[in-house]
N, C-alpha and C positions, 0 to 999 in steps of 0.2 A: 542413586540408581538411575542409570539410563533411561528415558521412558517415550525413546522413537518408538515401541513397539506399540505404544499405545496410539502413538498417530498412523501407524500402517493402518490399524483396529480402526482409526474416525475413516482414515478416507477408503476402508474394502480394497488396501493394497497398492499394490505397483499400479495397476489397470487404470483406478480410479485418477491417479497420481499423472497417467500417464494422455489420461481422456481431456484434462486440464488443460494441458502441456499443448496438445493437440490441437484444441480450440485455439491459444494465445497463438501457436503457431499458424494456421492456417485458415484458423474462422470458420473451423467445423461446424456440422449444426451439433444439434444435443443428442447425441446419439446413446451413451453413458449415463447410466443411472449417477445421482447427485450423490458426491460424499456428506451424511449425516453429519452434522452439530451436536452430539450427545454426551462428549466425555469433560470431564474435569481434568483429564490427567492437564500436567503440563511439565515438558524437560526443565529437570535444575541442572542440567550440566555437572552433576557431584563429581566426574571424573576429570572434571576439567577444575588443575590448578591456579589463583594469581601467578602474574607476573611480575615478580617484586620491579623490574625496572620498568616498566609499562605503571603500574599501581602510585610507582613514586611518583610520577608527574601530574598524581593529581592535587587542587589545589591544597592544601592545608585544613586539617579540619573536618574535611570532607568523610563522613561517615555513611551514607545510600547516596542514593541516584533516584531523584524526580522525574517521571520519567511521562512528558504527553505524549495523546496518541489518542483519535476518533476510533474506540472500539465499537463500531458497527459495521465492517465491511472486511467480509471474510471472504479469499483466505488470509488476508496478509495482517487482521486484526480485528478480535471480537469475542467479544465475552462466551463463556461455555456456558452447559445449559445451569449450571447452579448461579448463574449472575454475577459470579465476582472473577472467576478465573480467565485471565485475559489468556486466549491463544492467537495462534497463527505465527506468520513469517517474524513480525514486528514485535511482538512479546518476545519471541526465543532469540532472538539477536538481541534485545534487549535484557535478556539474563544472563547471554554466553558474555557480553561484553562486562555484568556486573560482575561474573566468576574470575574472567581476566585480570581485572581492577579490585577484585577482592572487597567488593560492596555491594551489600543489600540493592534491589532496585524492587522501586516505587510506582505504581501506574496511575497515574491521573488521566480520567475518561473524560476527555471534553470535545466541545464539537473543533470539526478543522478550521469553520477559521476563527476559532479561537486560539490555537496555540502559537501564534506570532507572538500577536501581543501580550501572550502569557510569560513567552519567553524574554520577552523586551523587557517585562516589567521585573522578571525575576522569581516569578510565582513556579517555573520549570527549570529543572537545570539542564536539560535537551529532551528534544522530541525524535522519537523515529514513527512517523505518520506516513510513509508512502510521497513525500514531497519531491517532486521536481524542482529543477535547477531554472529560475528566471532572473535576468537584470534586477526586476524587482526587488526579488527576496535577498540574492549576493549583496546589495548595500545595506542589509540589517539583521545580516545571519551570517554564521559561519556554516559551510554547506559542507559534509562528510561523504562520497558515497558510498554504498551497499552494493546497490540493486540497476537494474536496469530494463527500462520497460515504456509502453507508450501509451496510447487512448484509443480508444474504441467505443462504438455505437452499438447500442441493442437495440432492437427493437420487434413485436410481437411476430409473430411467424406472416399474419393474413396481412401486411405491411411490404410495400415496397422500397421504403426510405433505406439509402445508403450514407454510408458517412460522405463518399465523397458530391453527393445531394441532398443537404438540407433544408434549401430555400421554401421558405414559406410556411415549416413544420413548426412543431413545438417541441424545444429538446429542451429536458430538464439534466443540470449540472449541480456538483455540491459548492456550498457557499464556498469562498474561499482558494478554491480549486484554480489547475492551470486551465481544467477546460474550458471555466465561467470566465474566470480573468480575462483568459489569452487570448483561446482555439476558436470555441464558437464566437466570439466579437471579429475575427479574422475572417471566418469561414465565414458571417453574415455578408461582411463588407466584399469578400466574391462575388456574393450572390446580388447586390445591389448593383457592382460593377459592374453587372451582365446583365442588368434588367430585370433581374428578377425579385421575387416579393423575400424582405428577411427573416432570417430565421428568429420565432419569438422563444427567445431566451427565459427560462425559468430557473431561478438560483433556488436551492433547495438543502437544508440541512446537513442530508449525510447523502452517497450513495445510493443506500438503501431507501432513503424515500423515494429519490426520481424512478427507480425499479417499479416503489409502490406505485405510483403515479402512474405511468408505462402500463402496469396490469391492468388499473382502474379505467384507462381510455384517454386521459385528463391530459398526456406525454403522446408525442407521435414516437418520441425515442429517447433513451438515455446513455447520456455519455459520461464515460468515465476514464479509470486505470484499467488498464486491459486484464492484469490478473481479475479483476472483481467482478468487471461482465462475462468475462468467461466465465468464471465461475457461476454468474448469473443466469446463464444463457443453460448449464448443468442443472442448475436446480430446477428450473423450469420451464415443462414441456412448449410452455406458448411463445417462448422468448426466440430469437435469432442474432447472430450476430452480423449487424448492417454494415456490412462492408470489413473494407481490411483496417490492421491498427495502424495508426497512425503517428507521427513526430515520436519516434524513442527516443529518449532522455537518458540522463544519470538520474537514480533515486535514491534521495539523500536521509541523512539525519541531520538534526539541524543543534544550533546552540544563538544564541547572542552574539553580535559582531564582537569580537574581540575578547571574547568567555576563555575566563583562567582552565578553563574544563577542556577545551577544543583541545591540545596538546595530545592528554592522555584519548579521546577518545579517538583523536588519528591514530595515534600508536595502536590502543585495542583494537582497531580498524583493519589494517596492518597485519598485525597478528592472525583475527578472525579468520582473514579469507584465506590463510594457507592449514588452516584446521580445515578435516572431513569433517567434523559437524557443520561446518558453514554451509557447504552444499547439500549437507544431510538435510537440512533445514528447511531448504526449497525445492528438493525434491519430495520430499515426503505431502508439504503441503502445495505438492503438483505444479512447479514452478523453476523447472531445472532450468530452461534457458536463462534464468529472469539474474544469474550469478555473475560477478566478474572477476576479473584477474588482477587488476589492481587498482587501489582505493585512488579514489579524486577527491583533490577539495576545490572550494568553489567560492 
């Protein structure tokens, strides 16, 4: 059974879907009431058949799919309210691609920067975590894209901080992230080149703590994946979105450099994006720009 209808149901429809949308695009304020977290449903894709040629390339043996992924940062990943049912963007790609390949898939909830080294070691057999594409990561991962998206700044409404001025604030970033890595060590070394005081950098968990952090006073601002502040920015009335997003990327799934798996997962890759559930997927969870046309590797 189908069960988009039950995500119309989480986000109060097209409107909610589309107040999302609106934010990642333009840096609305919060104008839309916040789509609720209340349901369990989640799509099994039952209408959707394997690919016996797609299914063949995977490696031998191969009976599910391991599958990481930091479920705390909705929309694109995060537990429903009974605690075990992963939804969002990253789950249901991650079931339509198990349907393709005609194998069970697995979710292992771990923090993001954990699943590198999870992967490295062999404890994942790929991650779809909202990952960007850097130098870094391409020489210890095979990079798949999906999705397409950049970073953005929140911060509380009585706040004047913008992303493209952060000197001398406190922006908190998730461990592991392009923002901590990359963005904000970039964006400080501006600000020193100019004279001015750096930006103190706080690496922090998930997303959702620098958020917490941000409401408690503790954060002058939090930066992230622009689905998740927006959507952040939706849920609550004190939040603002500080500026415009910034550096859009490819957002990838990821495997081990040289994983017997990469093959088929390009191919279900491939496949995906010319199915209507693919964009059904991100549109419903408010994220229609976020699709593309055709798959990269990296």
């Amino acid at each position: 059974m189908n069960k988009f209808l039950g995500y119309r149901a989480l986000f109060g429809g097209m409107i909610a879907a589309a107040a999302i949308g609106a934010v990642m695009s333009f840096g609305a304020s919060a104008a839309f009431a916040a789509p609720p977290l209340s349901t369990t449903a989640a799509n099994d894709f039952a209408d959707i058949q394997p690919v016996e040629e797609i299914a063949a390339l995977l490696p031998a043996g191969t009976t599910s799919l391991n599958v990481a992924m930091n479920l705390s940062t909705p929309p694109n990943k995060f537990l429903a309210s009974d605690g075990r049912t992963a939804l969002g963007t990253n789950p249901d790609l991650a079931r339509l691609i198990g349907r393709i390949l005609g194998v069970p898939v697995k979710f292992a909830n771990v923090t993001f920067d954990g699943i590198i080294p999870g992967l490295l070691s062999g404890q994942f057999d790929y991650s779809i975590a909202s990952m960007g594409v850097t130098p870094e990561r391409t020489k210890v991962l095979d990079m798949v894209g999906y999705a397409r998206w950049g970073s953005q700044a929140v911060s509380l409404k009585t706040s004047t901080a913008d992303v493209s001025n952060l000197c001398g604030l406190n922006v908190g970033a998730q461990l592991g992230s392009l923002q901590l890595a990359k963005l904000l060590p970039e964006m400080s070394g501006d600000c020193t080149a100019k004279g001015k005081k750096a930006i103190n950098i706080v690496g922090l968990p998930s997303q959702q703590d620098a958020l917490t952090q941000l409401t408690s006073g503790r954060l002058d601002a939090a930066f992230g994946d622009t689905p998740v502040m927006s959507y952040a920015v939706l849920q609550q009335p004190t939040f603002r979105i500080a500026g415009n997003e910034i550096r859009p990327l490819p957002i990838t799934l990821s495997t081990k450099k040289g994983s017997a798996l990469t093959p088929a997962l390009l191919a279900a890759m491939k496949r995906i994006v010319t199915l209507p559930e693919y964009r059904e997927i991100f549109r419903v969870w408010g994220l229609p720009n976020a699709t593309i046309d055709t798959v990269e590797t990296f």
